[in-house]
Each structure stands twice: as structure tokens, then as C-alpha cells.
C-alpha positions in Angstrom: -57.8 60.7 133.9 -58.2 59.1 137.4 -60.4 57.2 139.6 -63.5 58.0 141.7 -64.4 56.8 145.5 -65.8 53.5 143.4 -62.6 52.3 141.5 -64.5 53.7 137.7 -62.4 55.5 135.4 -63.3 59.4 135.3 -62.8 60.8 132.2 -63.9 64.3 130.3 -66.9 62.0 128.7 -67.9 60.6 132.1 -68.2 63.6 134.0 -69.9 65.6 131.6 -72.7 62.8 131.2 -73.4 63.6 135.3 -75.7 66.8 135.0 -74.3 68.1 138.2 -70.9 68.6 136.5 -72.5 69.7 133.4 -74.4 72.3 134.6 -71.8 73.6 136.4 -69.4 73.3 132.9 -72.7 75.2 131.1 -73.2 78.3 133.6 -69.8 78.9 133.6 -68.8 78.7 129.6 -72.2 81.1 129.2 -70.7 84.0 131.7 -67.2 83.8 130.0 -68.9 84.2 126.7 -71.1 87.1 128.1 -67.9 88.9 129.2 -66.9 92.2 127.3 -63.3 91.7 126.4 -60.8 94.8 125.6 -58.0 95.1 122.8 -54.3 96.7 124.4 -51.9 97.8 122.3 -48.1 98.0 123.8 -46.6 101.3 123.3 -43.4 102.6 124.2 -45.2 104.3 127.6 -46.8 101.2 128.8 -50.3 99.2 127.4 -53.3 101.1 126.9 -56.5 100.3 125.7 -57.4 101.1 122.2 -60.2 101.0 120.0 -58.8 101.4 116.4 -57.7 97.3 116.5 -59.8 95.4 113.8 -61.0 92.9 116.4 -62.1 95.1 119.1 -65.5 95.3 117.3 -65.5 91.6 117.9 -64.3 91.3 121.1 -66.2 94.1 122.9 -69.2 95.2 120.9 -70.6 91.9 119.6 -70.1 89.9 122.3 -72.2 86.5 123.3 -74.8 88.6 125.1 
């Protein structure tokens, strides 16, 4: 990846062994998964929502509360 202040190799495996980095890398995958996603559907007026998909049960309704 690249090198710090100090010359050492940063990799994904190094930083996320510093708890400042993952913390940050936690907090932030736990609100994404919290988020209530939608299903659109392209039609020939535009994209609208819709809530006949198969997956919007997954996506919206059991989401990583």
C-alpha cells in the first residue's frame, strides 16, 4: 500500500491491528448496516420506489438493526 512518517509498510492488516483505525472501520460498517435501504424499479415515466420486488423485504424491513 504505502509508507507511514516512519519508513513501515501500511497495509489493510496493519492498520486495522491500530484500534484507532479499527474503531473507526467498526462504527462506520455498524451505521451502513443499520441503514434502511429501498428497491426502484425503472419504468417508462422515470424510477419509483416499489415494494412488490422480492428483495425489498430484505433490504428494508430486516435490516441490521
Amino acid at each position: 500500500m504505502g509508507s507511514s512518517s516512519s519508513e513501515r509498510r501500511v497495509n489493510e492488516r496493519s492498520a486495522m491491528q491500530m484500534t484507532a483505525v479499527y474503531s473507526c472501520v467498526r462504527i462506520l460498517s455498524e451505521e451502513v448496516a443499520s441503514l434502511l435501504l429501498h428497491v426502484y424499479e425503472r419504468t417508462e415515466i422515470g424510477t419509483v420506489k416499489t415494494i412488490e420486488h422480492p428483495l425489498y423485504k430484505v433490504l428494508y424491513d430486516e435490516s441490521n438493526l
